[in-house]
N, C-alpha and C positions, 0 to 999 in steps of 0.2 A: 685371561679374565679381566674384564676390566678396572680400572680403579674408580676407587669412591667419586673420583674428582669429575672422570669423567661420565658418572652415572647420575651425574648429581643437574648433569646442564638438559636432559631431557625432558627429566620430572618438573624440573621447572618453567620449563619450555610449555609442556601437559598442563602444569595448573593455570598458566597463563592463557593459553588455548580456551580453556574450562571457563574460568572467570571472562572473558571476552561472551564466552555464550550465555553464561549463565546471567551475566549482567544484564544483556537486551530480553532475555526469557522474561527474571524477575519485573525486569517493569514491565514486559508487556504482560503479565498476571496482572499486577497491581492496576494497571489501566483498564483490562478489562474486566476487573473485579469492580472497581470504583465505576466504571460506566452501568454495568450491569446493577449496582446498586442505585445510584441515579434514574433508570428507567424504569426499576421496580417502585422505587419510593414516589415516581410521579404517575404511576398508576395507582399504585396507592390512594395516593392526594387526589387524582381523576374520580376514581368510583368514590369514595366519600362525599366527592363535589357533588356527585351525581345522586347520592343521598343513601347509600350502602351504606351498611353497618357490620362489624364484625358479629361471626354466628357462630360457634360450634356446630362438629357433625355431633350426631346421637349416633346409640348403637349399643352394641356386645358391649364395648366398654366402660361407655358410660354409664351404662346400669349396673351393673357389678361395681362400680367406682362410688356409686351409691347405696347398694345391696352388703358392700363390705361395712356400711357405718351399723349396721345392724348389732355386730357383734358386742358393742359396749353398751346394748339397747337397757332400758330400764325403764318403768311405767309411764316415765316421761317421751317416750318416743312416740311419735304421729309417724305409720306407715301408708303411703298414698297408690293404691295400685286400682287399676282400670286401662283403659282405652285413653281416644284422643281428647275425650273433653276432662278430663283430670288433668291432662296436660297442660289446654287452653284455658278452662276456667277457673281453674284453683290458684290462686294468688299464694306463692310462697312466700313475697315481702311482707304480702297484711296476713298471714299465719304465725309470722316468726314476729310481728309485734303485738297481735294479740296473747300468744302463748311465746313470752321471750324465752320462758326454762327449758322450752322443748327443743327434739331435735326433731324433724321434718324431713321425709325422706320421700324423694319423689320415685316412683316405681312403674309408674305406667308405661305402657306399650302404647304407641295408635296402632289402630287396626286390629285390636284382638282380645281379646278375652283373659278376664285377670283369674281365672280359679286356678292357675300350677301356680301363679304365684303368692295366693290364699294360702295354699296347699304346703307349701316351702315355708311358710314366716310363721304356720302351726307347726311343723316337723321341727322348727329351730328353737330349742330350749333356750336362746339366749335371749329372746324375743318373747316382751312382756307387757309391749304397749298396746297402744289404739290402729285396729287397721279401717280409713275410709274409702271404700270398695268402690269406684263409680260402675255403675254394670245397668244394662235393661235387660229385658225379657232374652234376646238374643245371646244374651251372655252365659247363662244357665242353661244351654243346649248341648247336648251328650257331644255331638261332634265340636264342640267351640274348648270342651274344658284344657283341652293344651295346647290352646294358640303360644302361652306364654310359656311352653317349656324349655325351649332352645335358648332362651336367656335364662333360667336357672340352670340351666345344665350346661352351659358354658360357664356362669359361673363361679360353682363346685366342682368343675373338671379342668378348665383353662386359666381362671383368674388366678394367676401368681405375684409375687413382688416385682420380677423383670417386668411382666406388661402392666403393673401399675404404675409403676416409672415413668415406664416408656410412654401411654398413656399421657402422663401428669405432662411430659414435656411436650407433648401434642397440644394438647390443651392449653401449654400456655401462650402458644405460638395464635394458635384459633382464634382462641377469645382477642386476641390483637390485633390482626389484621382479617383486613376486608379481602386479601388478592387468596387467601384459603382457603373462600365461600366455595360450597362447590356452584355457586348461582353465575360466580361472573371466570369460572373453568374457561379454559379456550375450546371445549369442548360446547358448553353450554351458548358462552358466546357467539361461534361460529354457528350453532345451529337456531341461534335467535336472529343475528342479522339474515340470516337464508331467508329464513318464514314471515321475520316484520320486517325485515330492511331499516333496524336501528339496532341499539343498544338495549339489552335487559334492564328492565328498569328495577330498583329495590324489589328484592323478593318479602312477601308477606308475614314471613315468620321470621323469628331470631328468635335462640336457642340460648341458654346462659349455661356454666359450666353445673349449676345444681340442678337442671332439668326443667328449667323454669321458659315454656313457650310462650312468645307474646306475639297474636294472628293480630294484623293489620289489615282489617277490612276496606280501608277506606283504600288500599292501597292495589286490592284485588277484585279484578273483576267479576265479582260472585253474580253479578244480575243473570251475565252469558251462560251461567253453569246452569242458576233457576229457570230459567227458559228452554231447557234442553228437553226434548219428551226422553231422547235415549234414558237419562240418565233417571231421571222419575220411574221409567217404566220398570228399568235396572232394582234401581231400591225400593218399587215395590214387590218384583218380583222377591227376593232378598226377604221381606220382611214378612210375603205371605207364607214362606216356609217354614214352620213353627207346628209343633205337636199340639195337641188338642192339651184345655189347661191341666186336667190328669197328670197324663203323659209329662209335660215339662216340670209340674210340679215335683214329679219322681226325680227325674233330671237336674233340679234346682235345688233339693234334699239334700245331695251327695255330700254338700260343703257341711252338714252341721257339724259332725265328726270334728274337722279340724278347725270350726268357732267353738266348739268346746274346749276346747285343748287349750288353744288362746284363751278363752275364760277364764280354764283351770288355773291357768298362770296369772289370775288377776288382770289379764286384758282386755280386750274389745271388740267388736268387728259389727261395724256400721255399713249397711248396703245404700248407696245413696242414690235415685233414679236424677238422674243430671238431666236440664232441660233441653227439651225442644220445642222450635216454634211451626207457627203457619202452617206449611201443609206436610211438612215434616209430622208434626205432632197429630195432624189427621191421619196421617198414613198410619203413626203408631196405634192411637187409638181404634181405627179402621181392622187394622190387621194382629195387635196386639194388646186390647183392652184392657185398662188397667186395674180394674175391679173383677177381671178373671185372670191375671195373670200376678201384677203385680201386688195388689192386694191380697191373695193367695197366700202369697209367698211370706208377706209381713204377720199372718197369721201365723203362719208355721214352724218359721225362722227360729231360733235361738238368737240371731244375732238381733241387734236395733238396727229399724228401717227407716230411710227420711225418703218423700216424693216431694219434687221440687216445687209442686203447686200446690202443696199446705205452707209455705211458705212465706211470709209477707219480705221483699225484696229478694226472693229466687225465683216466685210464680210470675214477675210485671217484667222478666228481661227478655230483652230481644235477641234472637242468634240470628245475624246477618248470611250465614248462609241454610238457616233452619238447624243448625246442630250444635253451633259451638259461637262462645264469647268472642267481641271483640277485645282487647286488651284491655281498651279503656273501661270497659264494666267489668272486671274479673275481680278488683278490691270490693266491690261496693256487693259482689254476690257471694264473695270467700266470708266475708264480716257476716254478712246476714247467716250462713250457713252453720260458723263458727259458735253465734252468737246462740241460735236458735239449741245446737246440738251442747253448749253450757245447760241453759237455759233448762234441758231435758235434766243434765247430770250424765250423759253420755260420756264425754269425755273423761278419758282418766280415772275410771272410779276407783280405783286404788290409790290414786292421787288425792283423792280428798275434793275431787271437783262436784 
């Protein structure tokens, strides 16, 4: 058996071994951690030079991250659901200082139709404020009513404290740096120098962590898009699809149910036809007339209706690519909106407005 004395010169022999390895390891961690943070930080500093800004992604989460503030809602709540131009042109800064007591919840989807999410903010008893709908004719069509249901149902099925966390610590990382965009990805990069043979230049949009988009038109080349016949041809095919006004009007009925519900609760629910310009707004009038469709519906409604050309500062704006605000007009058409829908007694009528 050996003795202690002689068991004792190996072990020591072993940690001396160890410590010889582990010494050149740890610095060479430490070097390549400190390089690897230097190359990051001066990309960093690169794409800001270059005029990037930090953006959040949207998504599943981010809307549930604001669909949860609903829960403490009370007549003071503004609920904001529609499509992309609720996104672009509703100004959260000049909402939250015209109405400082309220809370403001932005809900929109681009691309889709907001009636599951009507549908869901009447079904929730805890929900008792104002909801401002942006929608057009397109929107109140039998096949559109659940574009928005896979974000309530993620939701009320997914959203738990773990991914709100986890979430919250995404998001704080996003909103800070620019190298998170997915715009300047090595993916996106690599397949920009392929096609221009430079660098992605700032992308158009940036995203704030309360759902607040701000489109840079001066930034994006919208003329190339208006010139396009494909894509004209595209969105009027798209817009000539539309039931006869009967028909859509049956179709556009379904919501009164739960604007009464909300009612019953002392709340609101304002449809607001957001603007379009030029030949956008031809097309709609062309294929979607708004004295058989959406006048129609203002007849019919339970809820209040606003159209953006009764308007004096919603009816004179310009949308640079026919559909939606640039940033820099999105205060001066949120005020006028705001202003106008006071002015009615619209807002908050349990609130004493």
């Amino acid at each position: 058996m050996p003795s202690s004395t002689s068991s004792s010169k190996p072990r020591s022999e072993n940690a001396a071994a160890l410590s010889e390895i582990r010494g050149p390891t740890a610095r060479g961690w430490a070097t390549g951690t400190f390089l690897a943070a230097v190359v990051l930080l001066g990309m960093e500093v690169g794409w800001r030079t270059l005029g990037h800004e930090p953006s959040v992604v949207d998504g599943y989460d981010m809307w549930s991250a604001q669909r949860e503030r609903i829960k403490p809602s009370g007549p003071r709540t503004l609920a904001l659901i529609g499509a992309s131009r609720m996104l672009l042109d509703f100004s959260l800064p000049t909402c939250r200082e015209l109405l400082p007591t309220h809370d403001v919840v932005q809900l929109a989807v681009a691309g889709t139709a907001p009636l599951a999410a009507l549908e869901d903010l009447a079904r929730d008893p805890l929900f008792q404020g104002v909801v401002l709908c942006d929608i057009h004719a397109g929107g109140f069509l039998k096949r559109n009513h659940d574009r928005q249901q896979d974000y309530v149902n993620f939701y009320h099925e997914q959203w738990r404290a773990d991914r709100h966390w986890n979430f919250q610590a995404r998001l704080a990382f996003q909103q800070r740096l620019v190298l998170l965009s997915p715009q300047v990805g090595l993916t996106a990069v690599a397949r920009h120098l392929l096609s221009r043979g430079r660098l992605p230049p700032p992308y158009y949009l940036t995203i704030t962590p309360d759902r607040s988009y701000d489109a840079d038109y001066r930034q994006r080349g919208v003329a190339s898009v208006l010139q396009n016949d494909a894509y004209w041809q595209d969105l009027e095919r798209r817009l000539a699809d539309v039931p006869p006004p009967a028909a859509w009007l049956e179709d556009a009925l379904v919501a009164e149910p739960w604007i009464r519900k909300i009612q019953h609760r002392g709340g609101q629910v304002v449809f607001i036809r957001f603007p379009t310009t030029g030949r956008r707004w031809e097309l709609d009038e062309q294929y979607r007339p708004r004295k058989l469709y959406w006048d129609r519906l203002a007849e019919n409604t339970a809820a209040a209706t606003l159209h953006f050309r009764d308007v004096s500062g919603m009816a004179e704006v310009e949308c640079p690519d026919t559909s939606h605000l640039d940033f820099r007009d999105k205060s001066g058409f949120t005020r006028a909106l705001l202003d106008e829908l006071m002015r009615r007694g619209t807002l908050f009528p349990s609130a004493g407005h």
